[in-house]
C-alpha positions as CSV (number, residue, x, y, z in Angstrom):
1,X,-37.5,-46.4,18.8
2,X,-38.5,-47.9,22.3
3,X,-41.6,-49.3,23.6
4,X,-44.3,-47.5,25.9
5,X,-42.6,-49.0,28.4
6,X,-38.8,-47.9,27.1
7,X,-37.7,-50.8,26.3
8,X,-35.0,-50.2,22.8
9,X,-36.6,-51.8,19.6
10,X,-34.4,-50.3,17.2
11,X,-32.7,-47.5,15.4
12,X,-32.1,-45.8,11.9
13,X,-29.7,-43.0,10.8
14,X,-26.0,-41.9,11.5
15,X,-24.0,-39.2,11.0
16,X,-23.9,-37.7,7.7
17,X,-25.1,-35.8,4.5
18,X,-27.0,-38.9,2.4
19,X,-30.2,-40.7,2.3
20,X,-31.4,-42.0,5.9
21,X,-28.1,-40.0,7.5
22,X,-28.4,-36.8,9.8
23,X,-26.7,-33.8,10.9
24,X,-28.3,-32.6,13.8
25,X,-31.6,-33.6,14.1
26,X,-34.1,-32.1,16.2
27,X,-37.3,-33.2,15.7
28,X,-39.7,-35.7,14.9
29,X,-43.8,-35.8,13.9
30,X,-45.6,-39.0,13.1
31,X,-48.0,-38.0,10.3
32,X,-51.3,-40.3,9.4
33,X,-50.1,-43.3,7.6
34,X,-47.4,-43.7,10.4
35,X,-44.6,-42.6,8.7
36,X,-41.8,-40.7,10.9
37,X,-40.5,-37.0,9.7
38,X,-37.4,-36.1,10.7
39,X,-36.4,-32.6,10.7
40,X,-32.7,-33.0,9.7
41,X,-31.9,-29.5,10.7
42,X,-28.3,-29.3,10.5
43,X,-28.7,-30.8,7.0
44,X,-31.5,-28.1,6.1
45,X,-34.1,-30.7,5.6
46,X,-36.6,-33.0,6.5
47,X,-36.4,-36.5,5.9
48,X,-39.8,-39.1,5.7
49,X,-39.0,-42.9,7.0
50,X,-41.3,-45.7,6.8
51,X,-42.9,-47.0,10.2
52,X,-40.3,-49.4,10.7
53,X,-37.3,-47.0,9.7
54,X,-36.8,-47.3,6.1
55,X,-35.8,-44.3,4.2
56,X,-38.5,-42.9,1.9
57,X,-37.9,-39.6,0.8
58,X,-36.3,-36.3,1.4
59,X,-37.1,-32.8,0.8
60,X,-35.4,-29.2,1.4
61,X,-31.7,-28.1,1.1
62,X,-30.0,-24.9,2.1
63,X,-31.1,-21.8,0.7
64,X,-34.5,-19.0,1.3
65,X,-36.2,-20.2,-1.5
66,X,-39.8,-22.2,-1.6
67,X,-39.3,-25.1,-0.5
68,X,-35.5,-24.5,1.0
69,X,-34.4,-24.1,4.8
70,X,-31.8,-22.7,7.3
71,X,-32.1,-24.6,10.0
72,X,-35.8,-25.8,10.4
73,X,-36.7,-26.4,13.8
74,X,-39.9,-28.5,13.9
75,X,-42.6,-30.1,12.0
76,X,-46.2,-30.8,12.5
77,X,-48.7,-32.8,10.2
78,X,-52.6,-30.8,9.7
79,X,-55.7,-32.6,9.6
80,X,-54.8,-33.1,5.8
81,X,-51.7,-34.7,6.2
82,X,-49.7,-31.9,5.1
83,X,-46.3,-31.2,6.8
84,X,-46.1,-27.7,9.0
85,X,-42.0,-27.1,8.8
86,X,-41.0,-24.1,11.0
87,X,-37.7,-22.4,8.9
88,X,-36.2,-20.8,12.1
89,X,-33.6,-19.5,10.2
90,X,-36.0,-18.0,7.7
91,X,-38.1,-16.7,10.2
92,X,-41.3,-18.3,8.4
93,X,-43.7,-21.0,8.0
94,X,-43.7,-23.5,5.0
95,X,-46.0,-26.0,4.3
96,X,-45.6,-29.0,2.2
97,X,-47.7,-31.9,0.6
98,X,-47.6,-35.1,2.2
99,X,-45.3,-35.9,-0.7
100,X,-43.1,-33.2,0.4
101,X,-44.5,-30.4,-2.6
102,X,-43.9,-27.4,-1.8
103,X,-47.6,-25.4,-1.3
104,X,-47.2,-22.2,0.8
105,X,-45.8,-19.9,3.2
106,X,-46.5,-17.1,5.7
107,X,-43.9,-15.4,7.8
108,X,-41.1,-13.0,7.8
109,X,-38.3,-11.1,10.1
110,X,-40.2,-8.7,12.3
111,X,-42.3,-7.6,15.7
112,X,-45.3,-7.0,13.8
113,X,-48.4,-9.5,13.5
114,X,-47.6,-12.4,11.6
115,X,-44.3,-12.1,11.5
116,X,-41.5,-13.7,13.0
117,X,-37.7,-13.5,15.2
118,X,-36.4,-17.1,15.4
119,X,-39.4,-18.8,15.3
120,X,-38.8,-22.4,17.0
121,X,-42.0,-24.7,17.5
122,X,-45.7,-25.7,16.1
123,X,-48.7,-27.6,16.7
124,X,-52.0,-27.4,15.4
125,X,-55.5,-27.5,17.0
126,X,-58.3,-29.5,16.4
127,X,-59.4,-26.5,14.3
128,X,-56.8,-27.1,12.1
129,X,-55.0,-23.7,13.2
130,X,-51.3,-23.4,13.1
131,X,-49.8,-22.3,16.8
132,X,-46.5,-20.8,16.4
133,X,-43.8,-20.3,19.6
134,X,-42.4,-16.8,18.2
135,X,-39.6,-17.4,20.9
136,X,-37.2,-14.2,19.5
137,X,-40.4,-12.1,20.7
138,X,-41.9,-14.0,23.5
139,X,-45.2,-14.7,22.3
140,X,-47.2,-17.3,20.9
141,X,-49.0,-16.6,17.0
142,X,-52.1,-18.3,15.8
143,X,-52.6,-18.5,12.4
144,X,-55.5,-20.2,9.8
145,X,-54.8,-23.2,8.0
146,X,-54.5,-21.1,5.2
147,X,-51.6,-19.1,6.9
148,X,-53.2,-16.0,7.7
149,X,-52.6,-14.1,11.2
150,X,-55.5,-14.6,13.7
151,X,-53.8,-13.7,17.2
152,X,-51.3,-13.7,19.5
153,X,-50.5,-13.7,23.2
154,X,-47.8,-13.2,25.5
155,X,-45.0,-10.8,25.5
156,X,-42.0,-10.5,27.4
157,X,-41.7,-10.9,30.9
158,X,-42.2,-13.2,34.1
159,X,-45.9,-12.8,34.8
160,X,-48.7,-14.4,34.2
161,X,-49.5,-15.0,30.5
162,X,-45.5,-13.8,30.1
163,X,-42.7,-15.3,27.9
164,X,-39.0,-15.4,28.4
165,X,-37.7,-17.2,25.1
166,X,-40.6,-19.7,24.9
167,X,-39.6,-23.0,23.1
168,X,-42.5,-26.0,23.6
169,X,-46.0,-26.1,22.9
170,X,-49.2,-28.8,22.6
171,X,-52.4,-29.1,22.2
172,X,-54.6,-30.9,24.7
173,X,-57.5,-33.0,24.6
174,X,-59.8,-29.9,25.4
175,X,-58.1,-27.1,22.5
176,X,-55.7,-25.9,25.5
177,X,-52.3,-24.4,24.6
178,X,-49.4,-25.8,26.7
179,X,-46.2,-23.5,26.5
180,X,-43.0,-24.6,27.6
181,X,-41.4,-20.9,29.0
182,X,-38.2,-21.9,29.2
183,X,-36.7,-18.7,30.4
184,X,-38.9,-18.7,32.9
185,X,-38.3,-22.2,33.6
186,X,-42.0,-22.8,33.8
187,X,-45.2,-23.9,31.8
188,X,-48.1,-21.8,31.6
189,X,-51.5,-23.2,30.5
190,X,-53.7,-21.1,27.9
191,X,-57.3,-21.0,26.7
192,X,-57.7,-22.4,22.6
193,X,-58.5,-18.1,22.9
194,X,-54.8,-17.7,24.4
195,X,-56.3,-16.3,27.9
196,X,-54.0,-17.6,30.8
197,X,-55.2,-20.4,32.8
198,X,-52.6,-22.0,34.7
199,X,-48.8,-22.4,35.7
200,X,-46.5,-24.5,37.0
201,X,-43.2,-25.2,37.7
202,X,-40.0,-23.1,39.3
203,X,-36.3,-23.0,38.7
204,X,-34.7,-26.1,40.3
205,X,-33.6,-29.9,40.3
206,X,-36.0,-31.3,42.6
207,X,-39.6,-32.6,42.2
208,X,-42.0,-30.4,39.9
209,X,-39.2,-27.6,39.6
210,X,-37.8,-27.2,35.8
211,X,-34.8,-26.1,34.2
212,X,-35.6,-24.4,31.0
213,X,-38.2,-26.8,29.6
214,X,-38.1,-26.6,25.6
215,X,-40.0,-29.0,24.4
216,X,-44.0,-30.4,26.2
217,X,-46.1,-33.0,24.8
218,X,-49.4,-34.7,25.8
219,X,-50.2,-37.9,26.1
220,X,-53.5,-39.9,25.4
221,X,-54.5,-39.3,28.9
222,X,-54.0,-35.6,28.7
223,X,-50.6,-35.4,30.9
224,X,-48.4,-33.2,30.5
């Protein structure tokens, strides 16, 4: 944990199957009492720590089951405090209680709408939709908050509105999608309708070039 102006406060975890320990993790959310979810994905699990770092609870295991995971990928809290887990590995969408209960699901291995090839990132609007990076197909899926398909955009390729194994999204100020194209080694900017808007970035190591972005994020003064 570091301060807004990266300076180190402190740290929690280690390497390793128990409470509080990780294998691999690869995300992190903050949901609305503060507390920090970690998606433990090489354990096949998330794990919920207090705001100073104190192990709380954990949730998951290995399997396809409700409530199980092969290597989740990223989690997102709704407008209710639930937690939006994306099951890469089960090429679906669960979502949990703020407790961690199991409630639903939506998802599957396919091309088709509403379902899924290596799914790999989330966010959700200030409609409460659920935007999913479908990076195995090189689009972007919008879903209800009760799970069911509303649209999708993109499709593989380099132009504009294109995907090449996209891997970052969020949500601006203004409803906005941001998608990190990392194959492209670019961001395009979207309409909360998924029309293109905006690009930037190009393949390179000097200033505003990028090297297969996979993860964006907005701050409180709308930067990307």
């Amino acid at each position: 944990v570091f301060s807004p102006a990266g300076a180190f406060i402190s740290k929690f975890g280690g390497e390793g199957a128990g409470d509080g320990q990780f294998k691999n993790p690869i995300r992190v959310a903050i949901d609305q009492e503060g507390r920090i979810i970690v998606v433990d994905s090489g354990n096949h699990r998330v794990q919920v720590f207090s705001p100073a770092g104190a192990f709380i609870s954990k949730f998951g295991g290995a399997g396809a089951g409700d409530g199980q995971f092969k290597n989740p990928s990223r989690a997102a809290i709704d407008q209710e405090n639930r937690i939006i887990v994306v099951d890469s590995g089960n090429h679906r969408v669960q979502v949990f209680s703020p407790a961690g209960a199991f409630i639903s699901k939506f998802g599957g291995e396919g091309a088709g709408d509403g379902q899924f090839k290596n799914p790999i990132r989330v966010a959700i609007d200030q409609e409460g939709r659920i935007i999913v990076v479908d990076s195995g197909n090189h689009r972007v899926q919008v879903f209800s908050q009760a799970g069911a398909f509303i649209s999708k955009f993109g499709g593989e390729g380099a132009g504009d509105g294109q995907f090449k194994n996209p891997r970052g999204v969020a949500i601006d100020q203004e409803g906005r999608i941001i998608v990190g194209d990392s194959g492209n080694s670019r961001v395009q900017v979207f309409s909360p309708a998924g029309a293109f808007i905006s690009k930037f970035g190009t393949q390179g190591h000097e200033n505003g070039q990028l090297y297969y972005p996979s993860s964006v994020a907005i701050d409180q003064e709308g930067r990307i």
